[in-house]
C-alpha positions in Angstrom: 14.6 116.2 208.2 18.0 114.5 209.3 18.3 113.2 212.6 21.2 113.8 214.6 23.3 110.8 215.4 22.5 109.8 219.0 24.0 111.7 221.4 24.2 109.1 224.3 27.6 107.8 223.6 29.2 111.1 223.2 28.6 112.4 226.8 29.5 109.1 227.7 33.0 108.7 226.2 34.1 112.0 226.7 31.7 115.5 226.8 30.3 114.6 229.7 33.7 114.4 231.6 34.7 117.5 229.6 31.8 119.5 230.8 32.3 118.3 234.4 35.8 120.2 234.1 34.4 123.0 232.3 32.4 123.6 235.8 34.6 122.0 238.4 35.1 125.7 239.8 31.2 125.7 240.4 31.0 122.1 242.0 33.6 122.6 244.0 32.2 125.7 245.1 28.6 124.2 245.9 26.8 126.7 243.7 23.4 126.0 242.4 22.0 125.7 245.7 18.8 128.1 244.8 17.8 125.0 242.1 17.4 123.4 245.5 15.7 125.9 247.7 13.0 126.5 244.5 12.6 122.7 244.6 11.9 122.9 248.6 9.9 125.7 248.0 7.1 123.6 245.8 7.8 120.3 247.8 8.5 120.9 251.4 4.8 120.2 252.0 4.9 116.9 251.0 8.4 116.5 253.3 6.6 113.3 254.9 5.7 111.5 252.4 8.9 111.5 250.3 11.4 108.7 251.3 13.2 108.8 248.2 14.7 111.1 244.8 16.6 110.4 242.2 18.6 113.6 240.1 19.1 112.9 236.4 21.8 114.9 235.7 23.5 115.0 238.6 26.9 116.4 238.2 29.0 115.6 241.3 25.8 114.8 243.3 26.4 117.7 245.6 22.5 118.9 244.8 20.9 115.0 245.1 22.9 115.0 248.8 21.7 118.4 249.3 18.3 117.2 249.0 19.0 114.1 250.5 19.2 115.5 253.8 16.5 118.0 253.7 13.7 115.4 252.9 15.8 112.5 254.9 15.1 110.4 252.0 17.3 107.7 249.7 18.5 109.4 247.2 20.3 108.7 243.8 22.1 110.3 240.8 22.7 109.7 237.3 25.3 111.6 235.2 27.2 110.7 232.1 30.4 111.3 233.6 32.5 109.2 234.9 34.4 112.0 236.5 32.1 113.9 237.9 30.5 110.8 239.4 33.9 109.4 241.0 34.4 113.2 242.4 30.7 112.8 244.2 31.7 109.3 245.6 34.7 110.7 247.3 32.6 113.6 248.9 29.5 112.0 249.2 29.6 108.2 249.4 30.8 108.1 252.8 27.4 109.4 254.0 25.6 106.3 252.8 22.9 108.7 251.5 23.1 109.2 248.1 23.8 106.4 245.4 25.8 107.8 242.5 26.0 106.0 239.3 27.4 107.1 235.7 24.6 106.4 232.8 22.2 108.3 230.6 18.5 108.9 230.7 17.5 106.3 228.2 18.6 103.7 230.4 18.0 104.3 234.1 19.7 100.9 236.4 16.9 101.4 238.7 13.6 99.3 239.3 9.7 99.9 238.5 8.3 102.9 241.1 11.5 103.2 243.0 11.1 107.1 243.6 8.4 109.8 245.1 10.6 112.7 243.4 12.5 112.3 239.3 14.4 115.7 239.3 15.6 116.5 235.8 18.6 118.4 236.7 19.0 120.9 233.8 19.8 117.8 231.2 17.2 117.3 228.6 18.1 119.8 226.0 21.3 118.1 225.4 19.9 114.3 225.1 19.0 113.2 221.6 16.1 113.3 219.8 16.1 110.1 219.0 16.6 109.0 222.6 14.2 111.7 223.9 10.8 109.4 224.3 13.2 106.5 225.9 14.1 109.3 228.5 10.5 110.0 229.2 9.4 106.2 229.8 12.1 105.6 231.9 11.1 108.6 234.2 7.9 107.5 234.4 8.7 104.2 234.9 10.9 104.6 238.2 8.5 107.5 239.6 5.9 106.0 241.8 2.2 107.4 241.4 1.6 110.3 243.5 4.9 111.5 243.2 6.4 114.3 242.1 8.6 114.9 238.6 10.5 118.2 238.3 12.2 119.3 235.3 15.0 122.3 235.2 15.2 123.5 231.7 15.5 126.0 229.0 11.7 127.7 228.8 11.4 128.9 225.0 9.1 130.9 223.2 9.1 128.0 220.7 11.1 124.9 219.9 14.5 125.5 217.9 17.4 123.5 218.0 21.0 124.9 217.6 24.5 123.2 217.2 26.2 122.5 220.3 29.0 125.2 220.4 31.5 122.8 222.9 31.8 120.1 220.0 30.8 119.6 216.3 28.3 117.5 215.6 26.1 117.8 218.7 23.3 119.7 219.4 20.6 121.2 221.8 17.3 121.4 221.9 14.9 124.0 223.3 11.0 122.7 223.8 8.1 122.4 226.3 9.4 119.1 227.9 6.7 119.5 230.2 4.3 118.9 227.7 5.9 115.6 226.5 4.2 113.9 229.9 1.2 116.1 230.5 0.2 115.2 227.3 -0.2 111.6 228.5 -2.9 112.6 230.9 -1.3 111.5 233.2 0.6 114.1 235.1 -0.7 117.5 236.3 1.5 120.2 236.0 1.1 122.1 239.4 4.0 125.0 239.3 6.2 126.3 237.2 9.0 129.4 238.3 10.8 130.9 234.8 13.6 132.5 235.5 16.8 133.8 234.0 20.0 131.1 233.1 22.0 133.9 234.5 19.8 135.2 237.4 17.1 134.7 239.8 14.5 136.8 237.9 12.3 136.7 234.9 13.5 137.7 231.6 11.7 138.7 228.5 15.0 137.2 226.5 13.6 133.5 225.1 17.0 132.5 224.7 18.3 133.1 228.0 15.0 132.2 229.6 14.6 128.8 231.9 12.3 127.4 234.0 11.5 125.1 236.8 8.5 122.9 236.0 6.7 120.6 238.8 4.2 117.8 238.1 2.4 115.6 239.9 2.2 111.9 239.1 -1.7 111.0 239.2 -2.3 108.0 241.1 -5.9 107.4 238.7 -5.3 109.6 235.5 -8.9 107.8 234.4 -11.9 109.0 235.4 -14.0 105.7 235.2 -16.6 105.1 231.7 -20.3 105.7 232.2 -22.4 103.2 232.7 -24.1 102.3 229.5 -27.6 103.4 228.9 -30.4 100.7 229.2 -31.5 100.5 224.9 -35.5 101.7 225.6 
């Protein structure tokens, strides 16, 4: 099997400015506000102990200052770009709340357990599959233990990939991203809502069919060895 040539660049240099004005209307508009109330919904228990989130996939940042205010935290945003991001600073930056910053999720410009909640915002299926476990490391490495990583994404029936019908040569991917960190043993997926791309509710279309996934960071993934027996 042929790898597709990494994607990173592409969003960087140009798609991810063109998709930004593909769905200015939306931003500008505020939609996508239920992603944040089924965040809450799982979350707003632990309101206390989160001082900080960071959104990868961010768009304008309207949803990281959204969020920003409900948990009173420090909040950032990552988003390839550069539009998109300079359209959040002028709305948002003023606040002092949310830190906005144009990148990709192979390379996140933050430090070691600098966040209680990594929010994939709807943004895996489009990053490469040869960047894809440099994504993951990186989300782990700025999530604290005990916090919380939440992934918006397609919710398949089974893994496919299909060309990306905006421009030639790119693609997306539809998987269990979930299972790319549970599998490590050490997060524990705690909630998951699946829902329609277009609506609020389930569907029984694959293909149209996302979900929200929450998982919890564990602070001791390692139950500690046995004691050795004593050789009779």
């Amino acid at each position: 099997m042929t790898l597709a040539v990494p994607q990173t660049s592409a969003f960087i240099e140009k798609e991810g400015d063109a998709w930004f004005e593909r769905n200015r209307g939306a931003y500008e508009a505020h939609e996508n506000h239920f992603e944040c109330e089924l965040l809450v919904s799982e979350l707003a228990p632990f309101r206390d102990e989160i001082d900080s989130l960071l959104e990868i996939g961010c768009g304008d940042g309207h949803k990281t200052d959204w969020l920003a205010r409900f948990f009173d935290a420090r909040a950032a945003g990552l988003d390839p770009s550069g539009k998109a991001i300079d359209y959040g600073r002028e709305r948002f930056g003023a606040s002092g709340r949310v830190d906005l910053r144009t990148g990709t999720a192979d390379k996140l410009p933050w430090a070691d357990a600098s966040f209680d909640i990594v929010y994939f915002g709807f943004c895996l299926y489009l990053v490469g599959r040869t960047e894809l476990l440099a994504a993951v490391a990186e989300a782990d490495r700025v999530l604290k233990y005990g916090g919380f990583l939440v992934i918006l994404d397609f919710d398949p029936h089974q893994p496919h990939r299909r060309e990306y019908h905006h421009r030639q040569g790119l693609f997306s991917y539809k998987q269990d991203y979930p299972a790319l960190f549970t599998g490590s043993a050490g997060y524990h997926l705690f909630a998951k809502r699946s829902f329609s791309h277009s609506g609020r509710h389930f569907t029984t279309d694959p293909s149209e069919r996302v979900a929200m996934s929450f998982l919890y960071k564990e602070k001791e993934a390692y139950a500690p060895a046995p004691a050795p027996q004593e050789a009779r």
